[in-house]
C-alpha positions in Angstrom: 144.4 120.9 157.5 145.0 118.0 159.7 143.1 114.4 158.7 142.2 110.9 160.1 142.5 108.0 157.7 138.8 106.7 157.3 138.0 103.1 155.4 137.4 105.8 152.5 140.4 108.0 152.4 141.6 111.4 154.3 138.6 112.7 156.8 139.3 116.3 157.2 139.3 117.5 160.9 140.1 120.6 162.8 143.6 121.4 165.2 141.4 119.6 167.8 139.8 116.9 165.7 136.3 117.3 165.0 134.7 117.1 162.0 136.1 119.8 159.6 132.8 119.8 157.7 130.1 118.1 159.5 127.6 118.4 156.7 129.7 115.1 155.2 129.4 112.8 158.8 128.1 109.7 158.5 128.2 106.2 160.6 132.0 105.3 158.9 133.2 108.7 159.8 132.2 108.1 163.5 133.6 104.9 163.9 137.0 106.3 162.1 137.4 109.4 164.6 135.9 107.5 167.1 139.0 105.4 166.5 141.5 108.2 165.7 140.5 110.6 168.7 138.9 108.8 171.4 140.7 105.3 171.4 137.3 103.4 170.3 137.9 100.5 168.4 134.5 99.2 167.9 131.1 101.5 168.5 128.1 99.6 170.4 124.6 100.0 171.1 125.4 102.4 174.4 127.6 104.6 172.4 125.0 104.6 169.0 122.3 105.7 172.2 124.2 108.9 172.4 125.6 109.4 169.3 122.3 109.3 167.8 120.4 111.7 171.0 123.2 114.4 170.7 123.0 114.4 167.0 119.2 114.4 166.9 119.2 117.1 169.3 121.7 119.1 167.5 119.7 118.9 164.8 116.6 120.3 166.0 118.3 123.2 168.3 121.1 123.4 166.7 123.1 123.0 170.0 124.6 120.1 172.2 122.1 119.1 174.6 123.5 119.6 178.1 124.9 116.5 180.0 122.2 116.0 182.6 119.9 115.4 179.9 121.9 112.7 178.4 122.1 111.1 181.5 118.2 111.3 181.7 117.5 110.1 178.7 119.4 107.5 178.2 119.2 106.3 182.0 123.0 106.0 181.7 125.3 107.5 184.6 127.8 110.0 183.9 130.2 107.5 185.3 129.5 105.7 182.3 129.2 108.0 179.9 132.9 108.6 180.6 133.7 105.0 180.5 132.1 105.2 176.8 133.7 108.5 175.8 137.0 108.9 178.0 137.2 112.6 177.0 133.9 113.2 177.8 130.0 114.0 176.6 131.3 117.7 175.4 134.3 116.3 173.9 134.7 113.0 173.2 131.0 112.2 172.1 130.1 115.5 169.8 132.8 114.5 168.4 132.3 111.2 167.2 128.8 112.6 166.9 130.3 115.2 164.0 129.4 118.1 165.8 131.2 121.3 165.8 132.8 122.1 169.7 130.0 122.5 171.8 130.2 126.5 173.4 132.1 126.6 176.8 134.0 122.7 176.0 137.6 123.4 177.2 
């Protein structure tokens, strides 16, 4: 199975690099496929906003939330949501996020 090299050793991912087990994500996991996949060097505030409201809501409906409510909740554009996650919300972001591939992400 392919891997990213974490600050703790070998992070397991899938052929299109999220979280092989997402059970085991935490913040250092994020910052090293944030890294690895997305060209992030260093995580801020903005990007920990949406991390944290795509994981939350994950959690409690076990799906990603759609990208109009990002926007909305965080009162960021989708302009800049790009410019924080060049791949995109779907993408870029449940990824970092350690989501599995959100239904209909191409």
């Amino acid at each position: 199975m392919p891997h990213i090299d974490g600050d703790r050793g070998k992070i397991e991912v899938n052929e299109e690099g999220f979280l092989a087990h997402p059970e085991a994500w935490n913040k250092e996991i994020a910052g090293a496929i944030a890294k690895a996949e997305e060209g992030i060097q260093d995580l801020s505030g903005d990007h920990w906003a949406v991390i944290n409201l795509i994981r939350n809501h994950y959690l409690e409906k076990n799906m990603a939330p759609m990208i109009r409510f990002i926007c909305k909740t965080t009162g960021f554009s989708l302009k800049y949501i790009y410019e924080l996650f060049p791949s995109g919300p779907a993408k870029g972001a449940c990824k970092v996020a350690g989501l599995p591939k959100p239904d209909g992400c191409v």
